[in-house]
Biopython code that builds the backbone (N, CA, C, O; Angstrom):
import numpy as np
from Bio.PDB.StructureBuilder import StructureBuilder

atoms = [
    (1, "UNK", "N", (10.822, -25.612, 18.418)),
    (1, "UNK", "CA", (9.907, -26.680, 18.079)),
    (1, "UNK", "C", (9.795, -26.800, 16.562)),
    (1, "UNK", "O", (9.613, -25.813, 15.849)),
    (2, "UNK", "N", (9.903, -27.960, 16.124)),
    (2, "UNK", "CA", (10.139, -28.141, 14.659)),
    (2, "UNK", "C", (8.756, -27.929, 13.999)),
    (2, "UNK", "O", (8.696, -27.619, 12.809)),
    (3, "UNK", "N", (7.890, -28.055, 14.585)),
    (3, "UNK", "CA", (6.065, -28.503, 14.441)),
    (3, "UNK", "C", (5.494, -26.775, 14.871)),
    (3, "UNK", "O", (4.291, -26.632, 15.091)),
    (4, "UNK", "N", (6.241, -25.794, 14.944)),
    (4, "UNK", "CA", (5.383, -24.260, 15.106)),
    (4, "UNK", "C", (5.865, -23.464, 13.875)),
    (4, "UNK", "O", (5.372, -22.377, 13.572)),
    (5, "UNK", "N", (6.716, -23.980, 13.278)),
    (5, "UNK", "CA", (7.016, -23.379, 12.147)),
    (5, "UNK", "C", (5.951, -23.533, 10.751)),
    (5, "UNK", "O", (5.851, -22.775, 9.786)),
    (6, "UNK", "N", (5.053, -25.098, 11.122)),
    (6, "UNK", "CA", (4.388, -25.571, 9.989)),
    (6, "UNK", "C", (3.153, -24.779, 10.118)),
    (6, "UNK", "O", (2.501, -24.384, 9.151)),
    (7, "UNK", "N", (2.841, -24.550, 11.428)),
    (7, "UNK", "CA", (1.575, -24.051, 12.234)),
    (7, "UNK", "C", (1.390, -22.664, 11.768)),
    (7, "UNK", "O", (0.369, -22.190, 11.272)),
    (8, "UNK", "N", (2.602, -22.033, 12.011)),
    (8, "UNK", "CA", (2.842, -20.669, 11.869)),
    (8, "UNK", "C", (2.923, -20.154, 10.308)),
    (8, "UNK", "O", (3.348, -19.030, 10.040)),
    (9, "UNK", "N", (2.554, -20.918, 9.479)),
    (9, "UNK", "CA", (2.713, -20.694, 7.948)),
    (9, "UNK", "C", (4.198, -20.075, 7.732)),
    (9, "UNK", "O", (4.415, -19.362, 6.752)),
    (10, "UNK", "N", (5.153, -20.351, 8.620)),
    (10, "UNK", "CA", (6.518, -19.785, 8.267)),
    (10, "UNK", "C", (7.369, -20.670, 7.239)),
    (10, "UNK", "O", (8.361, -20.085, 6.804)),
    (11, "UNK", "N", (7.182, -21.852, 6.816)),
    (11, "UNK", "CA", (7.299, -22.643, 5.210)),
    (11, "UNK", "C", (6.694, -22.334, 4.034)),
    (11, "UNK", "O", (7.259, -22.047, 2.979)),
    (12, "UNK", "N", (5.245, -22.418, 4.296)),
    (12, "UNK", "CA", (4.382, -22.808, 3.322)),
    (12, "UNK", "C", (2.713, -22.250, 4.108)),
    (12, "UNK", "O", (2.209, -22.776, 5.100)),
    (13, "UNK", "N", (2.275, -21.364, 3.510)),
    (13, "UNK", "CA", (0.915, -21.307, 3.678)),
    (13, "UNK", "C", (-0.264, -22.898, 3.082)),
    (13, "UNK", "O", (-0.455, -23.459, 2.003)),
    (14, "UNK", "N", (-0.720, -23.057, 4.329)),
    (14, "UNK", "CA", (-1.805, -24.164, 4.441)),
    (14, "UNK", "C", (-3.222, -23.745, 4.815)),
    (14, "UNK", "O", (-3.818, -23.656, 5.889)),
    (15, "UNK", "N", (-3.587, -23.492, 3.394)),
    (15, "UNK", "CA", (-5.219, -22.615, 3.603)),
    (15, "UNK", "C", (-6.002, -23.166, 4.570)),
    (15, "UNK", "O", (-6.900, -22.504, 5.090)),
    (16, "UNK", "N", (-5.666, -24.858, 5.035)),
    (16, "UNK", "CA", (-6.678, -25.311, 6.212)),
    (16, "UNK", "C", (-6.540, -24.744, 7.210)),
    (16, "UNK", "O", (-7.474, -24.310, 7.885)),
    (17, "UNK", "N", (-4.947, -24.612, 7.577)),
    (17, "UNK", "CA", (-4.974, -24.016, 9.414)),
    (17, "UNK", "C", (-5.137, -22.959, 9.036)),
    (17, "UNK", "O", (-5.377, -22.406, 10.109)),
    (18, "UNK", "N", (-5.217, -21.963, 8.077)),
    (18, "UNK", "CA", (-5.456, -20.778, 8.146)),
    (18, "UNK", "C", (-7.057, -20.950, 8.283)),
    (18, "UNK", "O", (-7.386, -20.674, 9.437)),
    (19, "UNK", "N", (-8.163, -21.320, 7.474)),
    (19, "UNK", "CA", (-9.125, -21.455, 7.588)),
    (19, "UNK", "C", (-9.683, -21.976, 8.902)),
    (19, "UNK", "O", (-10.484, -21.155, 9.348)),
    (20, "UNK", "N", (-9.534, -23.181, 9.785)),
    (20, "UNK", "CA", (-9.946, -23.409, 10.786)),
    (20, "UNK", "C", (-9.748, -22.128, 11.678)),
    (20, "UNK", "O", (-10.740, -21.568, 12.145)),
    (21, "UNK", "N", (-8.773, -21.766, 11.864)),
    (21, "UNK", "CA", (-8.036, -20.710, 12.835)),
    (21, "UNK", "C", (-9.088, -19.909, 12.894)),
    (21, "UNK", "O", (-9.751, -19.754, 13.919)),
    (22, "UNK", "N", (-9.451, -19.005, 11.148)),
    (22, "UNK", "CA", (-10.279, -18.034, 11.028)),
    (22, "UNK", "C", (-12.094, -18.101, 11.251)),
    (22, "UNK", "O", (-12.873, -17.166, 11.064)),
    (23, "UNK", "N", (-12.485, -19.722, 11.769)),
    (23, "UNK", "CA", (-13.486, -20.202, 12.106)),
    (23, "UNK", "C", (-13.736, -19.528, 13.411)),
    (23, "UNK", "O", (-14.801, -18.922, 13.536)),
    (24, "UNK", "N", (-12.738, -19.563, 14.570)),
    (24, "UNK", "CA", (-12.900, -19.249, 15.684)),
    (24, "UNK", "C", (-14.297, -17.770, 16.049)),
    (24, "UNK", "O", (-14.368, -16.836, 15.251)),
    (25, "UNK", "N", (-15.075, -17.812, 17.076)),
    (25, "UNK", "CA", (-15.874, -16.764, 17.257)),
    (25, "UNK", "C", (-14.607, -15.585, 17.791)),
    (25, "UNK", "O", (-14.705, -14.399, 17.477)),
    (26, "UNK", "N", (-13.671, -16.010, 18.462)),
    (26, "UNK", "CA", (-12.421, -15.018, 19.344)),
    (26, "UNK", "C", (-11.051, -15.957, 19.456)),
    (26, "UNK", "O", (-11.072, -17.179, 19.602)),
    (27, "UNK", "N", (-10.365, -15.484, 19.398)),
    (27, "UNK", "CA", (-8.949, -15.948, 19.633)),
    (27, "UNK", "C", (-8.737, -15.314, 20.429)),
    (27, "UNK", "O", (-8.843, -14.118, 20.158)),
    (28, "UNK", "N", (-8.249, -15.730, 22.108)),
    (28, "UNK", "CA", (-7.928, -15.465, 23.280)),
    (28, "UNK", "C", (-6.399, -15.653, 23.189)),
    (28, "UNK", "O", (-5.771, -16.620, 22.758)),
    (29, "UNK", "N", (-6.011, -14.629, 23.638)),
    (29, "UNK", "CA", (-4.484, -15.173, 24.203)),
    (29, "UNK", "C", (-3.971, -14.226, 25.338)),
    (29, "UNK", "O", (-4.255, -13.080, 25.688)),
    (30, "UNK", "N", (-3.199, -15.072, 25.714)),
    (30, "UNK", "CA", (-2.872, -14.407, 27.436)),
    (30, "UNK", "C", (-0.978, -14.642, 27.078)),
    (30, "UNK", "O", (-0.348, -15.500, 26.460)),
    (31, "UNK", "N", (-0.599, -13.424, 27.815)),
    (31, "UNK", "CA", (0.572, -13.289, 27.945)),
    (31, "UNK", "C", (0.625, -12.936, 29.502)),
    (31, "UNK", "O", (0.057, -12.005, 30.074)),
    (32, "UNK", "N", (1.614, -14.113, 30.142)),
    (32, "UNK", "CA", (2.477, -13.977, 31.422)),
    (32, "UNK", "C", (3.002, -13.066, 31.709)),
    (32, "UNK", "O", (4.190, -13.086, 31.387)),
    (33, "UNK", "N", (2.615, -12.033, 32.294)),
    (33, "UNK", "CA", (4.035, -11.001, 32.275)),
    (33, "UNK", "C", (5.702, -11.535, 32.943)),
    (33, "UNK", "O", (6.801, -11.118, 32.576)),
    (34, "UNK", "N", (5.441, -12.438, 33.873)),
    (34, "UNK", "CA", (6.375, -12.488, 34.584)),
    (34, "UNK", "C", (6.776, -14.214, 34.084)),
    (34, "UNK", "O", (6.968, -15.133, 34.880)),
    (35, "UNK", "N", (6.825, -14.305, 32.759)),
    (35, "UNK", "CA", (6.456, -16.090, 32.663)),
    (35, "UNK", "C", (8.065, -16.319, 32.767)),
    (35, "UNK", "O", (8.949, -15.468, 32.667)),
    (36, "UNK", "N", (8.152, -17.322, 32.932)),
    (36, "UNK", "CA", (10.464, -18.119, 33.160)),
    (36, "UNK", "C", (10.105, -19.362, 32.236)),
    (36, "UNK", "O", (10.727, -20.410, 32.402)),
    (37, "UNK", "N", (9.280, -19.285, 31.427)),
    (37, "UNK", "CA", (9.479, -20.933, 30.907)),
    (37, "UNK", "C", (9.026, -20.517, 29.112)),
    (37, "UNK", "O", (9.324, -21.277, 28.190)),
    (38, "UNK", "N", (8.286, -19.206, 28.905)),
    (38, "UNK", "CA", (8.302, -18.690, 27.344)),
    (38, "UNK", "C", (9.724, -17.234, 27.310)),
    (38, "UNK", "O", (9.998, -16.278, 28.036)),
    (39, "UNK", "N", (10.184, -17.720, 26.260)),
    (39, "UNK", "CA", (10.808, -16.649, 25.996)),
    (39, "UNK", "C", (11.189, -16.387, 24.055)),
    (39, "UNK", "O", (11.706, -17.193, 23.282)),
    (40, "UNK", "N", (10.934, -15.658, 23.913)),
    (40, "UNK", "CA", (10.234, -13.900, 24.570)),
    (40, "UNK", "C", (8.852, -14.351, 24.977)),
    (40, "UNK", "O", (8.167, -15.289, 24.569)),
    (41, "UNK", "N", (8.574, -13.199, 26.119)),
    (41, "UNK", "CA", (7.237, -13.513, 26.810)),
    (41, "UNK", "C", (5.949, -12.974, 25.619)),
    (41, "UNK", "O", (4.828, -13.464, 25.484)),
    (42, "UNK", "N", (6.351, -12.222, 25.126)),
    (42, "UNK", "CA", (5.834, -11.689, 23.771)),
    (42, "UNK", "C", (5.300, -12.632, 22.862)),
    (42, "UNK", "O", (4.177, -12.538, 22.367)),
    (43, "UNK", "N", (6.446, -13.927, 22.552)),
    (43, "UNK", "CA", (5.892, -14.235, 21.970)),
    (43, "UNK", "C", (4.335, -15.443, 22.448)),
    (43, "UNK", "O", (3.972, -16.314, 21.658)),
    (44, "UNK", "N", (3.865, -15.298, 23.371)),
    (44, "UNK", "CA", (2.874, -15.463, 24.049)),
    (44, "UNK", "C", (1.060, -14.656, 22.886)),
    (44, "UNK", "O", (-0.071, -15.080, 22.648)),
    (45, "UNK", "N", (1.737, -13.583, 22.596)),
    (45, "UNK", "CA", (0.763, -12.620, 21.830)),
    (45, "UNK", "C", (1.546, -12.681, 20.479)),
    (45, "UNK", "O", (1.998, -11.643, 19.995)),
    (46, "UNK", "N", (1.742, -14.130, 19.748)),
    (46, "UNK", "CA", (2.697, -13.508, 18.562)),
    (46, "UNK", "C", (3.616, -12.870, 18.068)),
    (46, "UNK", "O", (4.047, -12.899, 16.915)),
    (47, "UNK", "N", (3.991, -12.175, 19.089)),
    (47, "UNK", "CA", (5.734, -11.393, 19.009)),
    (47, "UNK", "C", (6.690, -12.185, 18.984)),
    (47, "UNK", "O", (6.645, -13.381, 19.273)),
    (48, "UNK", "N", (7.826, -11.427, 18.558)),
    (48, "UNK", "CA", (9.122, -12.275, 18.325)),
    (48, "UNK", "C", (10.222, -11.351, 18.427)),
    (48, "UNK", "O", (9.999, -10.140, 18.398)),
    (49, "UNK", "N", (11.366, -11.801, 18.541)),
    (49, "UNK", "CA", (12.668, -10.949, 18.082)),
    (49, "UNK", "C", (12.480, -10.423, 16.735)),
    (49, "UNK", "O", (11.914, -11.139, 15.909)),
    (50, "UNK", "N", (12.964, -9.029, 16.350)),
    (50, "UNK", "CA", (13.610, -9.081, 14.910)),
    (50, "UNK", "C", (14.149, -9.666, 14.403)),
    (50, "UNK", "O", (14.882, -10.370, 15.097)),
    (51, "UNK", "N", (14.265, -9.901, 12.662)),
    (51, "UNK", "CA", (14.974, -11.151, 11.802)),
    (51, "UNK", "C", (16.357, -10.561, 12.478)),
    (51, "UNK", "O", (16.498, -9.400, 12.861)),
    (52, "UNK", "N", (17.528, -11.795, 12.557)),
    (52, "UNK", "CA", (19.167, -11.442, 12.660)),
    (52, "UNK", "C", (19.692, -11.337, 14.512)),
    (52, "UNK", "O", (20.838, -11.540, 14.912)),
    (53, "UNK", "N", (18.668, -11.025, 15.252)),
    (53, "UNK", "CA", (19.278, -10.969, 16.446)),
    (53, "UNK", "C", (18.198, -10.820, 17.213)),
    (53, "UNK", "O", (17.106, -10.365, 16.872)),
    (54, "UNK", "N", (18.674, -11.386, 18.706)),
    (54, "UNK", "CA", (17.928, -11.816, 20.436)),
    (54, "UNK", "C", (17.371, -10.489, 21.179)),
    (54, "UNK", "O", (16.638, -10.566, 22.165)),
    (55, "UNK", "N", (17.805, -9.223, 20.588)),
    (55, "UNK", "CA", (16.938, -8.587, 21.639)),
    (55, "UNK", "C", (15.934, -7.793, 21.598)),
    (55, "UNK", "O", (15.018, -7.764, 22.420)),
    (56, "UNK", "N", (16.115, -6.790, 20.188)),
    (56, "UNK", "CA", (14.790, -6.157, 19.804)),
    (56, "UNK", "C", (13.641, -7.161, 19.219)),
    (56, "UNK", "O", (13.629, -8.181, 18.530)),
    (57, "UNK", "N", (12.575, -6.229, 19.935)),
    (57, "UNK", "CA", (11.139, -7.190, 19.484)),
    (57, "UNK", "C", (10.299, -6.975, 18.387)),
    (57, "UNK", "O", (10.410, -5.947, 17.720)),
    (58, "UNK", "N", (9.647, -7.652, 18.184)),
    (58, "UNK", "CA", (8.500, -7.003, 17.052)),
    (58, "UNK", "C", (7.267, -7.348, 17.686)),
    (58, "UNK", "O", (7.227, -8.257, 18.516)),
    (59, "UNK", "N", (6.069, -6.565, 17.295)),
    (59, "UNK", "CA", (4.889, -7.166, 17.473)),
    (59, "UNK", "C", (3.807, -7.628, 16.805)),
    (59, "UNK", "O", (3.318, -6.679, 16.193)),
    (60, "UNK", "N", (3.301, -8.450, 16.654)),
    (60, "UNK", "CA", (2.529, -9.197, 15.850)),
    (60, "UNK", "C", (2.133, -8.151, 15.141)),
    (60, "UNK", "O", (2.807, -8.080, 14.114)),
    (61, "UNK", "N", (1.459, -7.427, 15.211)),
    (61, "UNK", "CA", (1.302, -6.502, 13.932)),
    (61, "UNK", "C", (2.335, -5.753, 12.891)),
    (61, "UNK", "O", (2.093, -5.259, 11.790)),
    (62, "UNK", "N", (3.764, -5.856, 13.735)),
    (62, "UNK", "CA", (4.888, -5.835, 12.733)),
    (62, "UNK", "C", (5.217, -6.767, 12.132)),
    (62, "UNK", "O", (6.041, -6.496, 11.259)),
    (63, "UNK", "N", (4.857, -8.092, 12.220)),
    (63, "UNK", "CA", (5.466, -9.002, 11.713)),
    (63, "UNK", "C", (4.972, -9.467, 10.298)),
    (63, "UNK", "O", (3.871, -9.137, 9.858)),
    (64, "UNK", "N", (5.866, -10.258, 9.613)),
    (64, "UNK", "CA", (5.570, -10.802, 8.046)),
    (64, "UNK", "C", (3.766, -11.913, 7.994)),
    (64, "UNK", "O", (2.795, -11.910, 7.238)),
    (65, "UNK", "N", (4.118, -12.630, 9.135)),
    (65, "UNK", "CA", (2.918, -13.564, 9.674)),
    (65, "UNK", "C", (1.550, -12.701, 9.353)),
    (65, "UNK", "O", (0.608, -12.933, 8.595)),
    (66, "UNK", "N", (1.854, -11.544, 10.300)),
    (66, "UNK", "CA", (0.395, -10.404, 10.024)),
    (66, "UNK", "C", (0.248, -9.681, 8.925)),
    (66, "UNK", "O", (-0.898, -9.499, 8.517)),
    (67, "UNK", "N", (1.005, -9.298, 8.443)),
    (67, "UNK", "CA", (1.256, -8.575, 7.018)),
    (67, "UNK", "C", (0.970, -8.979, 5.962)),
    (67, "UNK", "O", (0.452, -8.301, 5.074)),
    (68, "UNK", "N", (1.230, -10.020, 5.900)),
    (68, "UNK", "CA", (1.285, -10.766, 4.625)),
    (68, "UNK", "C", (-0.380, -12.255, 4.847)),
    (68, "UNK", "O", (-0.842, -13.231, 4.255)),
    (69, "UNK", "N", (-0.610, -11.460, 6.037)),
    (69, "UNK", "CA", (-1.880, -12.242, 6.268)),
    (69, "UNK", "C", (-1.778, -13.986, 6.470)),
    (69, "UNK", "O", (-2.808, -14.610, 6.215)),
    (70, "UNK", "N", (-0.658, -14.702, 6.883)),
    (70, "UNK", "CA", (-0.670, -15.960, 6.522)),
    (70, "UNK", "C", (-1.513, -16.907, 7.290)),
    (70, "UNK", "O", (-1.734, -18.068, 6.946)),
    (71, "UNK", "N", (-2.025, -16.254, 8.490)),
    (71, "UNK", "CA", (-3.270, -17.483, 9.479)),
    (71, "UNK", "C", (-4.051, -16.661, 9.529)),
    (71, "UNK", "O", (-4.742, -17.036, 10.477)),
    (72, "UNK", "N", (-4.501, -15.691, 9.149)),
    (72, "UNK", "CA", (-5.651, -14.647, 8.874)),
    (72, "UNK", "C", (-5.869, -14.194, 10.325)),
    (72, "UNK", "O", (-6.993, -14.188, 10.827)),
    (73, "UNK", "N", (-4.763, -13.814, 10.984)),
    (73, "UNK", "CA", (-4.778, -12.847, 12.302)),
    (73, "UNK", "C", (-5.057, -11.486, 12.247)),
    (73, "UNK", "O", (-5.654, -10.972, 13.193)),
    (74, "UNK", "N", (-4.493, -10.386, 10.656)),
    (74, "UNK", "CA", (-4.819, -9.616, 10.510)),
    (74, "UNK", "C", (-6.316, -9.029, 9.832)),
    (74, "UNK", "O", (-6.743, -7.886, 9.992)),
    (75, "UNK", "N", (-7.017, -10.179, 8.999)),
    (75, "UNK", "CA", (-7.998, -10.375, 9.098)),
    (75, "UNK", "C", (-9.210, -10.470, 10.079)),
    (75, "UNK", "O", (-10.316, -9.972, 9.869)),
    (76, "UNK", "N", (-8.804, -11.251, 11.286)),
    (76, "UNK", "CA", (-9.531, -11.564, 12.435)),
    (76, "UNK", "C", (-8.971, -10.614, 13.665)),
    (76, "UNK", "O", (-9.497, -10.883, 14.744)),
    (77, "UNK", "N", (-8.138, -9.707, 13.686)),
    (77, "UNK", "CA", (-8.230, -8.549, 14.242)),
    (77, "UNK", "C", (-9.137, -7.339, 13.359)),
    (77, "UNK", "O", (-9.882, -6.632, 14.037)),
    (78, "UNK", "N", (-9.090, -7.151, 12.180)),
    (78, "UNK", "CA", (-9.890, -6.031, 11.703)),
    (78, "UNK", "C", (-11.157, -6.363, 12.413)),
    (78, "UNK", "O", (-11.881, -5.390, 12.617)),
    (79, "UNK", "N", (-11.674, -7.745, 12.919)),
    (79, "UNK", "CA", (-13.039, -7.917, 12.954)),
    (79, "UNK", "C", (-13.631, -8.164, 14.068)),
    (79, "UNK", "O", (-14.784, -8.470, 14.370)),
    (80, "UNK", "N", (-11.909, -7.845, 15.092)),
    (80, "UNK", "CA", (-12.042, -8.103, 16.529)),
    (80, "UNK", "C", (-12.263, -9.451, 17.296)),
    (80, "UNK", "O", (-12.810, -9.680, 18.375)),
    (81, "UNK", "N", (-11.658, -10.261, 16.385)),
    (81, "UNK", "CA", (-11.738, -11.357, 16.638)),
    (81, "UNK", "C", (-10.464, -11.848, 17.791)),
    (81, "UNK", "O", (-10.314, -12.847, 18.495)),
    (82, "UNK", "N", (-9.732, -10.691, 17.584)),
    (82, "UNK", "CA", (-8.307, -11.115, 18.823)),
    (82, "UNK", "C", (-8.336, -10.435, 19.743)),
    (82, "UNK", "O", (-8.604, -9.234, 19.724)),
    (83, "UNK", "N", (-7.894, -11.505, 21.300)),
    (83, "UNK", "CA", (-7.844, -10.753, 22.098)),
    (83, "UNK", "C", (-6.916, -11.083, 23.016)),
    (83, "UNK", "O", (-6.725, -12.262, 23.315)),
    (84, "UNK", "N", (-6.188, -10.010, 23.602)),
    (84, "UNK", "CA", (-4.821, -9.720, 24.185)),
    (84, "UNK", "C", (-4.999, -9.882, 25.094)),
    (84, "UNK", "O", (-4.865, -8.745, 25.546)),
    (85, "UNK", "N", (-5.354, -10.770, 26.271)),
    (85, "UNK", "CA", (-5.061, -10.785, 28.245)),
    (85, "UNK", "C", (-3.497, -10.842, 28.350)),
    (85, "UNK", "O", (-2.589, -11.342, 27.686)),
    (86, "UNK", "N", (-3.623, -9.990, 29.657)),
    (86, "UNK", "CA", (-2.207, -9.991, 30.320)),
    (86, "UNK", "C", (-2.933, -10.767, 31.793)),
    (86, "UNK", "O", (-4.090, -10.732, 32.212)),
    (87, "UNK", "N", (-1.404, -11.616, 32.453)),
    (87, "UNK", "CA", (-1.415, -11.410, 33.241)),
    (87, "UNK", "C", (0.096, -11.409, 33.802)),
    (87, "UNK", "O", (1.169, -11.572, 33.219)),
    (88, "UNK", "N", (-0.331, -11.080, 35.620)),
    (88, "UNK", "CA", (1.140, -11.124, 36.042)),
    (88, "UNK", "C", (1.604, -11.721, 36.498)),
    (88, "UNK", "O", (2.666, -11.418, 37.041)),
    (89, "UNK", "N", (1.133, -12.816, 36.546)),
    (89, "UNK", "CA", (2.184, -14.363, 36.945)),
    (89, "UNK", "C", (2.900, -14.676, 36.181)),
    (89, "UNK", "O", (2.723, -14.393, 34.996)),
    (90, "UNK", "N", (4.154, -15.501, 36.699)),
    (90, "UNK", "CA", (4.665, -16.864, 36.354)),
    (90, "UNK", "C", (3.645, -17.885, 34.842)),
    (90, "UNK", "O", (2.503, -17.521, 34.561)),
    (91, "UNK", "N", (4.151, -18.792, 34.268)),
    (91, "UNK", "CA", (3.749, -19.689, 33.416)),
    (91, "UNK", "C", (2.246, -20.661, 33.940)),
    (91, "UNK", "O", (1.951, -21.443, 34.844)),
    (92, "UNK", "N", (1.457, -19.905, 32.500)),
    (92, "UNK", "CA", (-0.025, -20.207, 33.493)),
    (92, "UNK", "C", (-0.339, -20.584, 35.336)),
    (92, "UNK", "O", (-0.785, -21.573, 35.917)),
    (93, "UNK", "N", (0.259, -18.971, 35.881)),
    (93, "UNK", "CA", (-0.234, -18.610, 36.601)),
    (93, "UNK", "C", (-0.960, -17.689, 36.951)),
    (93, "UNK", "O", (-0.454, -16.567, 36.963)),
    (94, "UNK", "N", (-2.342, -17.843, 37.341)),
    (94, "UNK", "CA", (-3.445, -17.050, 37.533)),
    (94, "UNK", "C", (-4.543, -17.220, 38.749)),
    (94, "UNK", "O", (-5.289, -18.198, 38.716)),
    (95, "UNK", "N", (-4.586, -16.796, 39.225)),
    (95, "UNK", "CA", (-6.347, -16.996, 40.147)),
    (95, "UNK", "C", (-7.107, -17.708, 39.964)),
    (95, "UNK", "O", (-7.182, -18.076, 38.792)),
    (96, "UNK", "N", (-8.000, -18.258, 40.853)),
    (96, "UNK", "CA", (-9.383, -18.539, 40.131)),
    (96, "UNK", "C", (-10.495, -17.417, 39.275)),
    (96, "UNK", "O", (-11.221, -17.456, 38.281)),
    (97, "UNK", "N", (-9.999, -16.138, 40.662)),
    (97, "UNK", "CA", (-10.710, -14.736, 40.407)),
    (97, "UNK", "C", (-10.443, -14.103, 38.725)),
    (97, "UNK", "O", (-11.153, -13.622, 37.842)),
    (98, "UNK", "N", (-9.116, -14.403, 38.892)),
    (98, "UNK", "CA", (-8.748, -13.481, 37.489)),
    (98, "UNK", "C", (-9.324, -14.493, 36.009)),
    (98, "UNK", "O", (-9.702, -14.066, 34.918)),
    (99, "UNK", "N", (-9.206, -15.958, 36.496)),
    (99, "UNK", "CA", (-9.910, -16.876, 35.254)),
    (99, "UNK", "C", (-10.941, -16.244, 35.160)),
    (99, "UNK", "O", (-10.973, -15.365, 34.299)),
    (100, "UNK", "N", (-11.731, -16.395, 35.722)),
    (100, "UNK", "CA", (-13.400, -16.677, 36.170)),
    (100, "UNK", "C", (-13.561, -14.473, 35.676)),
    (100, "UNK", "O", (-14.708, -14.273, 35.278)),
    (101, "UNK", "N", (-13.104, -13.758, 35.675)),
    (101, "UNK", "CA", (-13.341, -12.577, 35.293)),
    (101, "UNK", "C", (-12.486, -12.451, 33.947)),
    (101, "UNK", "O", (-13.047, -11.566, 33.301)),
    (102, "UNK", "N", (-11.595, -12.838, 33.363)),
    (102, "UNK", "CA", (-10.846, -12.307, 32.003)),
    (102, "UNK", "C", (-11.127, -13.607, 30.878)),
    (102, "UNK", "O", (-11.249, -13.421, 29.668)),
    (103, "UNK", "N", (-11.184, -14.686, 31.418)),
    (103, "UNK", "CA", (-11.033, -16.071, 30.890)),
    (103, "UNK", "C", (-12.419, -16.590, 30.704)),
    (103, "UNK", "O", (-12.655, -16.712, 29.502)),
    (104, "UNK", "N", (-13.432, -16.945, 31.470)),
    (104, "UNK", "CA", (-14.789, -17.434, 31.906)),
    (104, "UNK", "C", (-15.567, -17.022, 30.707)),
    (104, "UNK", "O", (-16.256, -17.852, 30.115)),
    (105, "UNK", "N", (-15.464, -15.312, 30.169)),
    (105, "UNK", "CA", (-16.769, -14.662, 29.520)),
    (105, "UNK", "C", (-16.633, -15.129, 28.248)),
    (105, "UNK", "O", (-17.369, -14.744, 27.340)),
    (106, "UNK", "N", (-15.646, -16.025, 28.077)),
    (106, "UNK", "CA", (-15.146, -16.118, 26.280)),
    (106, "UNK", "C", (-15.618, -18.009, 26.253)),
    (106, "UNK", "O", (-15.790, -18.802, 25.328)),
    (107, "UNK", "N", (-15.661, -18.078, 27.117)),
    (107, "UNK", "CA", (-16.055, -19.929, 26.774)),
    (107, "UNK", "C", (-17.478, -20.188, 27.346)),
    (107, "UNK", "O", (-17.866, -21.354, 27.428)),
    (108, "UNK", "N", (-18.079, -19.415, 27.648)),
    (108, "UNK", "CA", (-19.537, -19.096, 27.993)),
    (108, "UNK", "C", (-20.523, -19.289, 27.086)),
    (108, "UNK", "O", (-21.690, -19.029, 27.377)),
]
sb = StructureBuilder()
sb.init_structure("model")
sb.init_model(0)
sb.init_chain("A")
sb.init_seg("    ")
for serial, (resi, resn, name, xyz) in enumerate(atoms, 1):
    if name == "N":
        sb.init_residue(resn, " ", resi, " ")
    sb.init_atom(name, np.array(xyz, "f"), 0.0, 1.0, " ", f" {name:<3s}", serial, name[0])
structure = sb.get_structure()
């Protein structure tokens, strides 16, 4: 996608999306375990391949994005502002049960 690279401060840091971003009370994110339509499923939680090649991963806290602080994720984890759901479906597939218990308490 030509438009996640701008998002992702991977050009050019843009103090707004970094700033809105860092507005949030929590940043939720859910990773599919079993998703067929993201790949890497990782990058669901900010992960990615290593620079140069498809199979080793990194994880958002290895990465330049977090390190170098560019959407203030490592910021808004020191402060617990991120949070990691798994689940084990398929591409937003989930329960009502598993919404309504992992998903529900954060938009409340």
């Amino acid at each position: 996608s030509l438009f996640l690279a701008d998002i992702n401060q991977e050009r050019v840091v843009n103090e707004t999306y970094k700033k809105n971003l860092m507005s949030l009370n929590k940043f939720v994110m859910v990773k599919f375990l079993q998703d067929t339509m993201v790949n890497p499923v990782d990058s669901e939680w900010f992960g990615f391949y290593k620079a140069g090649q498809g199979k080793d991963l990194e994880t958002l806290q290895e990465s330049a994005i977090y390190k170098e602080d560019r959407l203030g994720l490592a910021e808004m984890d020191s402060a617990r502002k991120l949070v990691f759901l798994a689940s084990d479906g398929d591409h937003l597939q989930f329960t009502r049960e598993w919404f309504n218990k992992n998903l529900l308490p954060y938009i409340r």
